[in-house]
C-alpha positions as CSV (number, residue, x, y, z in Angstrom):
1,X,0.0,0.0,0.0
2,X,1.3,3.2,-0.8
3,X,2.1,6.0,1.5
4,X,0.5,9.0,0.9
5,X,2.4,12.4,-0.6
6,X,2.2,14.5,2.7
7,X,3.6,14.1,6.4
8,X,1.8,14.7,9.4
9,X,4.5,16.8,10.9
10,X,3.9,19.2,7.9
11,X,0.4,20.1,9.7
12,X,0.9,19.5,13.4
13,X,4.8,20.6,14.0
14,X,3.6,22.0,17.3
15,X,0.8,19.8,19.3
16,X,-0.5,22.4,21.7
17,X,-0.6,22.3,25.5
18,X,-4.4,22.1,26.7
19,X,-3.6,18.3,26.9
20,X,-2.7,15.4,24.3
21,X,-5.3,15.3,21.3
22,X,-7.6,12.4,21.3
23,X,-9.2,11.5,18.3
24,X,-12.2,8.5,18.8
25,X,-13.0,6.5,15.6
26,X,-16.5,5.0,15.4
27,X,-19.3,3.1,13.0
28,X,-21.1,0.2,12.4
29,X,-19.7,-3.1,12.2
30,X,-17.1,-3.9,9.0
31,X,-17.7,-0.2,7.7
32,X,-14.1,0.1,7.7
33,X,-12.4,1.9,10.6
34,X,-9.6,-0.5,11.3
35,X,-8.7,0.4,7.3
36,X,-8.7,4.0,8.5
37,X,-7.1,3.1,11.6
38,X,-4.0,1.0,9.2
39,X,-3.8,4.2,7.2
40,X,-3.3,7.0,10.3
41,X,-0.5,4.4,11.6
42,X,1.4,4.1,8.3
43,X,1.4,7.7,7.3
44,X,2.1,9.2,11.0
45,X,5.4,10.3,10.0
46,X,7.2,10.9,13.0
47,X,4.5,11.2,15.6
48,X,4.0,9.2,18.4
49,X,0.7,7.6,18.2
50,X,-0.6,5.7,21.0
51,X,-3.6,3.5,19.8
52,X,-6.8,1.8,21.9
53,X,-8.3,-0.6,19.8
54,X,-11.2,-3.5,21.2
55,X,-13.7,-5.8,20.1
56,X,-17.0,-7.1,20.5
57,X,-15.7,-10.8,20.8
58,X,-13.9,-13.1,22.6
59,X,-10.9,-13.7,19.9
60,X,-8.8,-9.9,18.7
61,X,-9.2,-10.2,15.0
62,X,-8.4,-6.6,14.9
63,X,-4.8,-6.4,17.2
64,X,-3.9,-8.7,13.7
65,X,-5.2,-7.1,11.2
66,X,-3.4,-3.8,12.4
67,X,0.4,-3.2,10.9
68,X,2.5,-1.1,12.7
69,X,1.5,-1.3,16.2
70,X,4.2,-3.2,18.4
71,X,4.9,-1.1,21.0
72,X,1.7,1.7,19.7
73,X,-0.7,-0.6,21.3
74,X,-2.1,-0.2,24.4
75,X,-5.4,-3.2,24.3
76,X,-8.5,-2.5,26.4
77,X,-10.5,-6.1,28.2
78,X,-12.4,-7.6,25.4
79,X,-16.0,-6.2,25.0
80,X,-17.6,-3.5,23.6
81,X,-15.5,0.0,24.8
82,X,-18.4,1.7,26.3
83,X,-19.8,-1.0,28.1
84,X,-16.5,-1.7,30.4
85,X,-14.8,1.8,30.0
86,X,-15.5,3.5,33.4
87,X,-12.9,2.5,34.9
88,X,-10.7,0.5,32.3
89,X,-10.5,3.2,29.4
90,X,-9.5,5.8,32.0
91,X,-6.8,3.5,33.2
92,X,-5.7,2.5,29.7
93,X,-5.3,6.6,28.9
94,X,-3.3,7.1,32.0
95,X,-1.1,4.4,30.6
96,X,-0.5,6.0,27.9
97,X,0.3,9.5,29.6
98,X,2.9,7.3,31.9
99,X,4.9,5.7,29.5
100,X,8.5,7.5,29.3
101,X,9.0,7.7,25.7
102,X,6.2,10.8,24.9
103,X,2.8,10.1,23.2
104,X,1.8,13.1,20.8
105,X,-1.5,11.8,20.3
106,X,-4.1,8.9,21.2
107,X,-6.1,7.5,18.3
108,X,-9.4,4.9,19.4
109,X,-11.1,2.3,17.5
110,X,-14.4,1.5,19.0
111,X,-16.2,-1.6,18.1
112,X,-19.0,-1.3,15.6
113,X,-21.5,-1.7,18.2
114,X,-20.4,0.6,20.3
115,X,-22.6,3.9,21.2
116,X,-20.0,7.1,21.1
117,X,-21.2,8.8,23.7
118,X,-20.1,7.3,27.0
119,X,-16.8,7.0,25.6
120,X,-16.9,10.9,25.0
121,X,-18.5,11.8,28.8
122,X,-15.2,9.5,29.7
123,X,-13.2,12.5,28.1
124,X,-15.4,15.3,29.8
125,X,-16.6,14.6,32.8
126,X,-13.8,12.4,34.4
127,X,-10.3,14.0,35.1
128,X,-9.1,12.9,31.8
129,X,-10.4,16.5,30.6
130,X,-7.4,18.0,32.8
131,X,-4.9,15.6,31.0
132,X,-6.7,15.3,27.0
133,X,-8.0,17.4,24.8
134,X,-11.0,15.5,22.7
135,X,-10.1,16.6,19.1
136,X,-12.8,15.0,16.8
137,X,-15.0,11.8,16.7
138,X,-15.3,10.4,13.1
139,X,-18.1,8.1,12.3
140,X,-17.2,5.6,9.3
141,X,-20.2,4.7,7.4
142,X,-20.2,1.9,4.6
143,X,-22.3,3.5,1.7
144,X,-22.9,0.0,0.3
145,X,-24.5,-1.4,3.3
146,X,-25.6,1.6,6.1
147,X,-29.4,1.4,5.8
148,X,-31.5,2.3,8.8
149,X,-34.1,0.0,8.6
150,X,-31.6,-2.8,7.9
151,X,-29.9,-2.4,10.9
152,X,-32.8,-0.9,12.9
153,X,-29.5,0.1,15.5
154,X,-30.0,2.4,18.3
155,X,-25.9,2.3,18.1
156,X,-25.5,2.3,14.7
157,X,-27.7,6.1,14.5
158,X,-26.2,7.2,18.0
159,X,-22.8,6.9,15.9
160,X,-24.1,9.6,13.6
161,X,-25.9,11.6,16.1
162,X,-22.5,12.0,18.3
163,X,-20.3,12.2,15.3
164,X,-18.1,15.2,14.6
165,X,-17.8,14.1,10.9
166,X,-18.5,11.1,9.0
167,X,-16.5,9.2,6.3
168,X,-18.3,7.6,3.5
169,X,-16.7,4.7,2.7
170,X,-16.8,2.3,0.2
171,X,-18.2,4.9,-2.1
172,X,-17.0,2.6,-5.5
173,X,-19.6,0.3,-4.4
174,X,-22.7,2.7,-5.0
175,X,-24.1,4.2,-7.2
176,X,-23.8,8.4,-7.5
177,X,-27.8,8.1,-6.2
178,X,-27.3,5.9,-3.3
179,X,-24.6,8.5,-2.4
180,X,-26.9,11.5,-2.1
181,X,-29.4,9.4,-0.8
182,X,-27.3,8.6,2.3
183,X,-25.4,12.3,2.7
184,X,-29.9,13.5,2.4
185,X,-30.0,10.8,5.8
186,X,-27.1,12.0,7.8
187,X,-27.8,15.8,7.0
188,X,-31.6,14.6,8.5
189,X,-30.1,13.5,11.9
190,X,-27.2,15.9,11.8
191,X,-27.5,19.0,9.6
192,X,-24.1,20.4,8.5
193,X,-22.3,17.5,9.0
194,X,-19.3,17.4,7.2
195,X,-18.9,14.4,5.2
196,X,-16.0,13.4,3.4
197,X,-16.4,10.6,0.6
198,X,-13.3,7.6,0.4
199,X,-12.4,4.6,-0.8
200,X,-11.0,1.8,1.3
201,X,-10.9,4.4,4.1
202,X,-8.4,6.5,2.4
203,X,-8.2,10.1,3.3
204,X,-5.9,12.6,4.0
205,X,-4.7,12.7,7.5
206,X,-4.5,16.5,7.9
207,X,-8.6,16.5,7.2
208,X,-8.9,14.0,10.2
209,X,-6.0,14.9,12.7
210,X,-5.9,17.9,14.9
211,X,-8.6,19.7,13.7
212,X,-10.7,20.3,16.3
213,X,-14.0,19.5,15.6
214,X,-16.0,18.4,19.2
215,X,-17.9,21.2,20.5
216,X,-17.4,20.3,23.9
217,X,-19.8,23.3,25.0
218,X,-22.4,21.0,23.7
219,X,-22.2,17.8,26.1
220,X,-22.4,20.5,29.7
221,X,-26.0,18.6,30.0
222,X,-24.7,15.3,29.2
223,X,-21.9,15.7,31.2
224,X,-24.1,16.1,34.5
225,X,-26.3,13.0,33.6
226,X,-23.1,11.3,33.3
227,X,-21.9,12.0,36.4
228,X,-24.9,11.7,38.2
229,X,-25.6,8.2,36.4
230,X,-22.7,6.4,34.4
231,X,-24.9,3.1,33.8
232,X,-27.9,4.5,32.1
233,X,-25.5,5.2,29.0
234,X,-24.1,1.5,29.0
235,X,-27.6,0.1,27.6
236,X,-27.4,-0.2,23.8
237,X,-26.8,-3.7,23.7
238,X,-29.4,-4.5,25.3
239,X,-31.4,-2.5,23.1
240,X,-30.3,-4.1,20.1
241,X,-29.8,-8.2,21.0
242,X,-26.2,-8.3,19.3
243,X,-24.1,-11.3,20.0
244,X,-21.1,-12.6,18.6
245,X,-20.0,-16.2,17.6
246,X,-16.5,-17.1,17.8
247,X,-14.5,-20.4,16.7
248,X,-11.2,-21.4,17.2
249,X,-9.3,-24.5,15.7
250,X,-6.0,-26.0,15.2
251,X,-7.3,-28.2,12.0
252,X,-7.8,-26.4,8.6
253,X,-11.1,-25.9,6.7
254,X,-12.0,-27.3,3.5
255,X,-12.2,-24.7,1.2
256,X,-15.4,-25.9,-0.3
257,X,-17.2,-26.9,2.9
258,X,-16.6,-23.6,4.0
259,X,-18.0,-21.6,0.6
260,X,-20.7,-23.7,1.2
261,X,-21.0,-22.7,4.9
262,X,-21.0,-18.7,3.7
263,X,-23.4,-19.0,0.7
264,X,-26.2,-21.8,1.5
265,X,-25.7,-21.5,5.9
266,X,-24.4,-18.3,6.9
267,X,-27.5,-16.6,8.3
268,X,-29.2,-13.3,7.5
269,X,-29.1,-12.0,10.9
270,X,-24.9,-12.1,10.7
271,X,-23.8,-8.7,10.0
272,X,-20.0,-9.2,10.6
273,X,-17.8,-11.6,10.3
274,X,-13.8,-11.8,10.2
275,X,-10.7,-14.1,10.6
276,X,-7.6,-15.5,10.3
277,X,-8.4,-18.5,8.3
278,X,-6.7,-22.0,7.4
279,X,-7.2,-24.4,4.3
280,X,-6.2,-27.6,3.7
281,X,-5.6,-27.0,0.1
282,X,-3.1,-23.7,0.6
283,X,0.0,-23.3,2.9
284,X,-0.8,-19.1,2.9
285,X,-2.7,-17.2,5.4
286,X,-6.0,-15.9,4.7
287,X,-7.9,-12.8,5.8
288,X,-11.0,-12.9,6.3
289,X,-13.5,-10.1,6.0
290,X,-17.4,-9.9,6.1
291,X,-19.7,-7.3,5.6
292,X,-23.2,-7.5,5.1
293,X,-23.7,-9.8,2.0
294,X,-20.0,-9.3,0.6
295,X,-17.1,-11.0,2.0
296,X,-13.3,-10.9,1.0
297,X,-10.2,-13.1,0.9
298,X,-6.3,-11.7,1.3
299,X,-3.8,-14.2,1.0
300,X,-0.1,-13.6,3.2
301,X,2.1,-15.8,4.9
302,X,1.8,-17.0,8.1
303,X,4.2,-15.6,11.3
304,X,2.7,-18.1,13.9
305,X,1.4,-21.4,13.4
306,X,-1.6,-22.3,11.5
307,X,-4.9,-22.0,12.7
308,X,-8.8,-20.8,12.2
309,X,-9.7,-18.2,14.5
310,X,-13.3,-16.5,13.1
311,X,-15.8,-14.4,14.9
312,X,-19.5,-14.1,13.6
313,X,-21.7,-10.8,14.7
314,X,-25.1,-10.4,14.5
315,X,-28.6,-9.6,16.4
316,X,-29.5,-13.2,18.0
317,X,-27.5,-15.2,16.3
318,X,-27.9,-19.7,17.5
319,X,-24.1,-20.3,18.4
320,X,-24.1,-23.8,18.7
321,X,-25.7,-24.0,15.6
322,X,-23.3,-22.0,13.7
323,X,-20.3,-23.8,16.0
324,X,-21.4,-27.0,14.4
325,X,-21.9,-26.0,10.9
326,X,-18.4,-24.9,10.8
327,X,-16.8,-28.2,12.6
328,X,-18.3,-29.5,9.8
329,X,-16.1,-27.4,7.2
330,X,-13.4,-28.8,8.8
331,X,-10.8,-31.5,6.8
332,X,-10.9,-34.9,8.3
333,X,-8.3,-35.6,10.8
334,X,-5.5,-37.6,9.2
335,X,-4.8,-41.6,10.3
């Protein structure tokens, strides 16, 4: 992937000194933010960024997927971020502020059923605001698949509603109608939103980073409830009966059992699903990514040894049916 023709430290030589910049990066599930995430990280230039990245999901598809993160990463518990961030995103930020070599700024990747907003009251109404300046929330939003009724997401629309800008991704999937249609539905829950259009995520980083977007004027109402009552913001889950599947194995799939499994099995309520996957018939590794209806393939080599590690979301999704389904995409055991 190529780098792209600017460097950060032509637009931010001097980070100022009401705190380091935070910058929280947010949307629905598989509309892309780990992409954007890949891209911030390997056109930084010579910034220290210090990353927060979690999933909804047992297994940490994401950490894997990421290039460039060694020592960047700092990994919250497992879960989604705004349902266990009281206490363990506010110590995850002061690890950051604590570690000797200097942070310049702190990028998060929610998960894509996470609900923005607690995460922001964490910034403003907890001593973090003495210690971080929140710079922008960016809501990723996959034109080929965001549809509100499809969803039906108190999260997916609380993404938008708290957003400071959103990025319309995937825009080569659409047509030109589809994309007015959608910047017509964000303008209706957020008029004069800025909204930039991008493919695979790409965008330039000086239209993202340190630009200071969040009104924090805004949230003094917010930040009171918050205070007053942390867990009524926690509930979106709840709301919207998402669970997650995962499946781990040391034997490979059979790559036809397993087309099978996505195009005659796989049900409709999945709206995510990604992986490190293994097949008998191919000594590479292969990336696994699902969106919606449309799923991908990446081929590299391995750097550990082989194994399937997937993870399924969706709203009410039968694990041990889907469990067994893909035992049975496995290859027969040898002997």
């Amino acid at each position: 992937m190529k780098s792209l023709s600017f460097t950060l430290s032509d637009v931010l030589p001097t980070l100022p000194k009401s705190g380091m910049p935070v910058t929280i990066i947010t949307g629905f599930l598989g509309s892309g933010k780990t992409t954007l995430l890949n891209q911030i990280l390997q056109n930084k230039d010579n910034l220290k960024i210090a990353v927060l990245v979690n999933e909804f999901g047992d297994i940490n598809i994401d950490e894997q997927l990421l290039t460039s993160v060694e020592s960047d990463m700092v990994e919250l518990d497992n879960g989604c971020i705004c349902c266990t961030l009281n206490d363990s995103l506010v110590d995850a930020v002061y690890r950051v502020l604590e570690r000797e070599e200097k942070v310049d700024y702190l990028v998060i990747e929610t998960t894509g059923l996470a609900d923005p907003l607690p995460i922001i009251m964490t910034f403003l109404a907890t001593e973090l605001k003495f210690l971080t300046r929140l710079d922008a929330v960016i809501t990723v939003v996959d034109a080929g698949a965001f549809d509100a009724e499809y969803f039906n997401s108190d999260a997916a629309l609380s993404q938008i509603r708290y957003g400071d800008m959103v990025i319309l991704n995937k825009i080569d999937l659409v047509t030109e109608h589809k994309i007015s249609e959608l910047k017509g539905f964000i303008e209706d829950i957020k008029p004069g939103f800025r909204i930039l259009p991008s493919e695979y995520s790409k965008v330039p980083l000086p239209l993202i980073l340190d630009i200071g977007l969040t009104q924090t004027d805004n949230y003094q109402g917010k930040v009171y409830e918050f205070r007053r009552n942390k867990s009524a913001f926690n509930n979106h889950l709840n709301k919207d009966n998402f669970n997650f599947v995962s499946f781990q194995r040391t034997r490979p799939f059979k790559v036809e059992k397993f087309e099978h499994f996505l195009t005659q099995q796989l049900p409709n309520n999945v709206f995510r699903g990604k992986g490190i996957l293994w097949f008998q018939e191919s000594p590479s590794r292969h990336i696994f990514q699902l969106s919606g209806p449309r799923y991908d393939l990446q081929v590299d080599d391995w750097t550990s040894a082989p194994k399937n590690e997937l993870v399924f979301i969706g709203r009410n999704l039968d694990e041990s049916l889907i469990k067994r389904q893909l035992i049975d995409c496995l290859a027969e055991l040898e002997g």
